[in-house]
N, C-alpha and C positions, 0 to 999 in steps of 0.2 A: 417203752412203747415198742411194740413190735411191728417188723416192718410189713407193710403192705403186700401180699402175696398176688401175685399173676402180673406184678408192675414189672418193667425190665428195668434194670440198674443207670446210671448216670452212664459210667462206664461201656455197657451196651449199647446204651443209644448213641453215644459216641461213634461208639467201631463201625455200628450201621450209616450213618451219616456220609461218614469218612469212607466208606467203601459206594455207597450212591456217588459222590463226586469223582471218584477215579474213575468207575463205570462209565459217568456223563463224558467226564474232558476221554476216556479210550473211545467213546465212539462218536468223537467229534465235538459235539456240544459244547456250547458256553456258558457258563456260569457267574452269575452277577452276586456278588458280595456286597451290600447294602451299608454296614456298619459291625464294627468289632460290638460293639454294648446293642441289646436288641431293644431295648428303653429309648437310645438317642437315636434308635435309626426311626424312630415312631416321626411321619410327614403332616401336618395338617393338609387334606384334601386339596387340589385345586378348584376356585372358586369359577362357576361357569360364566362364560365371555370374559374372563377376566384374561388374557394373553401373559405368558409366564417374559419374564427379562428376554428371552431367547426369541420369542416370536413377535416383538414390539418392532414395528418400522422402522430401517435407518434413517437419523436425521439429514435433511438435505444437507448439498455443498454450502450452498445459500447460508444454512443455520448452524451449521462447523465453524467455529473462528479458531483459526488459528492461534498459538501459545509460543510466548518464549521467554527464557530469563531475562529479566531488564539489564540494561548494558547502565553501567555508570557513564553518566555524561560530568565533566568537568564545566562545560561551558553555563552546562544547567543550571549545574550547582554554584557556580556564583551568582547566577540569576537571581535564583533564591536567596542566596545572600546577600541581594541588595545590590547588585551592579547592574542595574535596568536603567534605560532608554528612555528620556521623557517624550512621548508621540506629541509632535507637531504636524499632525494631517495637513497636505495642501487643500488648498482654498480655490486654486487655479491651474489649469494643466496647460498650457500653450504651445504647440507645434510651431515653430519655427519654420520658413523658408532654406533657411540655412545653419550655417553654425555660427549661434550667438556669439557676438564678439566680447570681447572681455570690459568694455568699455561700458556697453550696453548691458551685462550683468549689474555693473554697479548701481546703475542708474533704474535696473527691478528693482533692487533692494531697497532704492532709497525712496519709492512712489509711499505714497500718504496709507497706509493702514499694514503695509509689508514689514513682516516683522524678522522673514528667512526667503532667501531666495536660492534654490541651485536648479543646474543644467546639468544634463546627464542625457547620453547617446540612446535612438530610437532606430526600431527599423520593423520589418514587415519578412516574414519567412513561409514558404509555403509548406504544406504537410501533406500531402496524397492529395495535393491540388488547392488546398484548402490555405486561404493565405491567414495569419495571425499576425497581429500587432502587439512587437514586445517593446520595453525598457530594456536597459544594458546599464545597470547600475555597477557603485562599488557597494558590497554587500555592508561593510562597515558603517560608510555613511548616508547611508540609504535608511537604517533603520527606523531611525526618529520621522521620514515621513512616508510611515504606514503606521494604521489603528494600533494600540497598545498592546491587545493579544497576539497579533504579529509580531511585534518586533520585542515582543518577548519569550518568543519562543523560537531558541535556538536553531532546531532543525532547519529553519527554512532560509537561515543564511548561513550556515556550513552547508546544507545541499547550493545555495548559490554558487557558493568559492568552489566547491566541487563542478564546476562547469553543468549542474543542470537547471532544469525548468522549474519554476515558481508558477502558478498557473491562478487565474484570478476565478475563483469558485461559479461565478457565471456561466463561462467560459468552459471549463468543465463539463456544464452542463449541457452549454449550446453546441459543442461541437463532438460529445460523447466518448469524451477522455478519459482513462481508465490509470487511475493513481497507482504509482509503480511502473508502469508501463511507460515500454522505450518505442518512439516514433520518429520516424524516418524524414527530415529535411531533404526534400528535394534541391540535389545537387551540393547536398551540406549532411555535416554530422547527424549521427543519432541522439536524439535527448532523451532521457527522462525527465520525467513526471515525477519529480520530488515532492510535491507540496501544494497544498490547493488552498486558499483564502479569499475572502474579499478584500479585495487592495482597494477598492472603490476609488479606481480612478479611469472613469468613462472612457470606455475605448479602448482601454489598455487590455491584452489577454494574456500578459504575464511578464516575469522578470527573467534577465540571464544577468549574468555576471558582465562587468566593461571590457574584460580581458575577453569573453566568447563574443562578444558582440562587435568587436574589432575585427574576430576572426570569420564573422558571419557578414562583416560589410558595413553594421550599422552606418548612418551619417550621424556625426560625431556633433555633441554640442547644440541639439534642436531642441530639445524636450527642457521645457520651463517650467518648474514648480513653484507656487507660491505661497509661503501661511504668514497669515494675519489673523485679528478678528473675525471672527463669521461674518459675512455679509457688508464687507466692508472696502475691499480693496475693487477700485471701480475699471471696469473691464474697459473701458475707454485708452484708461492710460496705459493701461499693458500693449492695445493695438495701437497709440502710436509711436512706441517703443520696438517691436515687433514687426508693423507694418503691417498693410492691408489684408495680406496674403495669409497670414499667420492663423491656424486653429486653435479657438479660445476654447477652452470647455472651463465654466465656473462651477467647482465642483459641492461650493456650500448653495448651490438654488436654492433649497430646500429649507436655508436659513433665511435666507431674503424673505421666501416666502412666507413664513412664519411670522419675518417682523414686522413684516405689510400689515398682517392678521393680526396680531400680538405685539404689539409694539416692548409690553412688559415682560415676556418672556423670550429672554433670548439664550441658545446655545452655551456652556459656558466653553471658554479656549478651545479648549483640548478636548474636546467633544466631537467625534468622527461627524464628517459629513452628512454622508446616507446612514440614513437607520435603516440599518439591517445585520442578521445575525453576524457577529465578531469570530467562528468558529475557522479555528486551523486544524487543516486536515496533513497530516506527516509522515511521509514513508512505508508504513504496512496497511495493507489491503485488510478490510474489517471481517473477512472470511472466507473457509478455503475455495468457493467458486470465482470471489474476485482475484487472489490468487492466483491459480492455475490462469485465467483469464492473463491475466497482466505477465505473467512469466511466458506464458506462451512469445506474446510480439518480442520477444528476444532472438527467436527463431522463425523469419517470414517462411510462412509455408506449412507449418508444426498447429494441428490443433490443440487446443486446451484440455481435451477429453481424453489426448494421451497423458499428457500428463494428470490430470485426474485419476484417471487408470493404473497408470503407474501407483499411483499416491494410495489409491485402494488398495492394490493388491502387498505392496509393499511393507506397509504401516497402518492402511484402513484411515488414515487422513492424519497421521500424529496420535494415536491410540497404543502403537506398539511400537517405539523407538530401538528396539535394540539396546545393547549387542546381538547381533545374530549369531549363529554358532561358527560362522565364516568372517566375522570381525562386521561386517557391513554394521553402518551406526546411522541414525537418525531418523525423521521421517520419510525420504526416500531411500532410505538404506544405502550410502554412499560407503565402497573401501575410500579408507582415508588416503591413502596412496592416489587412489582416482580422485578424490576431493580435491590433492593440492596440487592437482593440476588441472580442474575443471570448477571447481569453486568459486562461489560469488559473493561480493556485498551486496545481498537484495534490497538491503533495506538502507541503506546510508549509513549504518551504526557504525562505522571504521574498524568491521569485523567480518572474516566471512566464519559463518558459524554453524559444521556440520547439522549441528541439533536444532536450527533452528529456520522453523519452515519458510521464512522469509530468507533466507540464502537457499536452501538447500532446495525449492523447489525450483528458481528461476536457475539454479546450478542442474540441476537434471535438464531443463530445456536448454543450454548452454552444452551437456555432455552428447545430448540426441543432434544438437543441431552440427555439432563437429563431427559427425557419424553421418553429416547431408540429411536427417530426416524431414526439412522440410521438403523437399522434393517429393514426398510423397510414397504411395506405390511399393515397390519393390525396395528403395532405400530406406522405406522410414519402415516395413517390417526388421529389416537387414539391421539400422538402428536400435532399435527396443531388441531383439537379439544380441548385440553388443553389451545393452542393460544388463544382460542375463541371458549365459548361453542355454538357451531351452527356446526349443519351435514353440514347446506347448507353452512356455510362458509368451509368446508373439502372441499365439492366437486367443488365450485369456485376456492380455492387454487388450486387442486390439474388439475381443468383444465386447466389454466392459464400455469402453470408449464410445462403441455403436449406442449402446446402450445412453450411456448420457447423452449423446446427442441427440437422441429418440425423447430424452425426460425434457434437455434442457433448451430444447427447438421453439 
């Protein structure tokens, strides 16, 4: 067959092509290359109102949860293996005048439907005015009286022995507690907020440890717990054991009450008091606004929207971990070097763990606040500059920051 006349060659069209893009890029212009194969570079349309990946809203702090590898727990794991706690809930809580005597413990145990009796120290601590009524157990033998999901779940008595707060899930709520977060005892230590449950024991707004509670003053020896049968051990004989003065809270009402009603249905043993949800809450914040929120009160003074900012501009919330090309690693991009000397256990795991945003973010509010940026002003620009020597990185932080405040008011 012969070839086609007035067509120009493969080769021609070539040279021509190749001589258009030198001429483009010499006098400036840019050139976009699509695809080496012109088959695969073929796009289907985009569809109208449909928003392409790039133009979809970021999700809120709120709806970011945080991520991290699970830590091996030992404790756990014999959990699982069968080395659990039988829950014997008290039946009775009694405040004492003083510290029960040893005489008088025997003589709870021994009254008509008592089947366990102990005494463990009580006391009342205030928080930015705000007083709370705690327990001061030993986290050991403490276990077996709280509900079953409690005391089988490790966290919340290694955070006890750890000298922090067990918080009664109530309580949490009534006084607007922020899990993770460290609060300030007036004229006393700083606690966390390790763990939040229902202890359902009336009145009580959380546990420490008998070693802190020694160091916080408790009066030693007041607080009477008692298990028996539901609705059984008669509140008479405890006050004349106790004496007049003594606060009774019987903690199975709700069992009496029942047997009045139902004489045939009753509770069985070990069947918690109050019905109401068994759910323990332990160590990490359920996402990045509670987060930053709860890292912040590490630093009085420091808002949470810097660190949000930071968290954005850094990693975009945990999206882009690093390495960066400057070594910086994780979700706030910490030099290791600054890590192991500014690094936290946020989370109680007996780790502090660059990559993982429960250390590393309450470790950035830990680094800003040893730079004074709770003060505000002029030292917390000075601050977030120490982050990262760059003005222009102050003034994106610190927009970014405005910015959430403006969302999250």
């Amino acid at each position: 067959m012969s070839r086609v006349s007035g067509l120009p060659s493969f080769r021609a069209v070539m040279l021509m092509v190749i001589a258009v893009l030198a001429a483009t890029v010499a006098a400036g212009g840019v050139v976009v290359l699509v695809s080496d194969d012109v088959v695969g570079s073929t796009r289907e349309p985009p569809v109208r109102g449909k928003p392409s990946p790039s133009q979809s809203p970021a999700p809120r702090l709120d709806q970011l949860v945080p991520t991290a590898a699970p830590v091996k727990d030992p404790v756990r794991d014999l959990a699982r293996a069968g080395h659990k706690v039988t829950a014997t809930p008290p039946r009775v809580l009694a405040i004492a005048p003083g510290t029960v005597p040893k005489q008088t413990r025997f003589r709870l145990g021994e009254l008509a439907s008592v089947r366990k009796a102990t005494v463990v120290d009580a006391g009342a601590v205030k928080v930015s005015g705000t007083s709370i009524n705690l327990l001061a157990v030993d986290p050991a033998d403490f276990r077996s009286w709280t509900p079953q999901p409690i005391a089988d779940q490790p966290a919340v008595w290694q955070a006890l022995a750890r000298g922090e707060l067990v918080t009664d899930a109530a309580a949490m709520r009534k006084f607007g507690m922020i899990l993770g977060a460290m609060y300030q005892v007036d004229g006393g230590p700083r606690l966390r907020v390790a763990a939040s449950a229902p202890l359902g024991l009336h009145g009580v707004d959380g546990l420490v440890s008998a070693d802190l509670g020694r160091r916080l003053g408790f009066a030693q020896g007041v607080a009477v717990l008692l298990h028996g049968k539901a609705g059984k051990i008669r509140e008479s004989g405890v006050r004349q054991l106790l004496g007049k003065s003594a606060q009774i809270v019987m903690l199975d009402a709700s069992a009496r009450t029942a047997k009045q009603r139902q004489p045939v249905q009753q509770p069985s043993q070990d069947q918690p008091a109050q019905d109401q949800p068994q759910q323990v809450t332990v160590g990490r914040p359920g996402s990045y606004l509670e987060l930053y929120k709860a890292s912040a009160t590490r630093c009085p003074g420091l808002s949470w929207t810097v660190l949000a900012a930071i968290g954005q501009v850094e990693s975009s919330h945990g999206r882009n971990n690093g390495p960066s090309s400057a070594g910086a690693l994780g979700p706030m991009q910490f030099m290791p070097a600054t890590w192991k000397h500014y690094g936290v256990d946020g989370d109680g795991d007996g780790k502090k763990d660059i990559w993982s945003p429960y250390d590393a973010v309450p470790g950035a509010a830990n680094y800003l606040c040893a730079n004074k940026a709770g003060q505000g002003g002029e030292r917390l620009r000075k601050a977030i500059w120490f982050y990262n020597h760059s003005w222009d990185y102050v003034n994106k932080v610190m927009g970014i920051a405005e910015a959430y405040a403006r969302t999250y008011a």
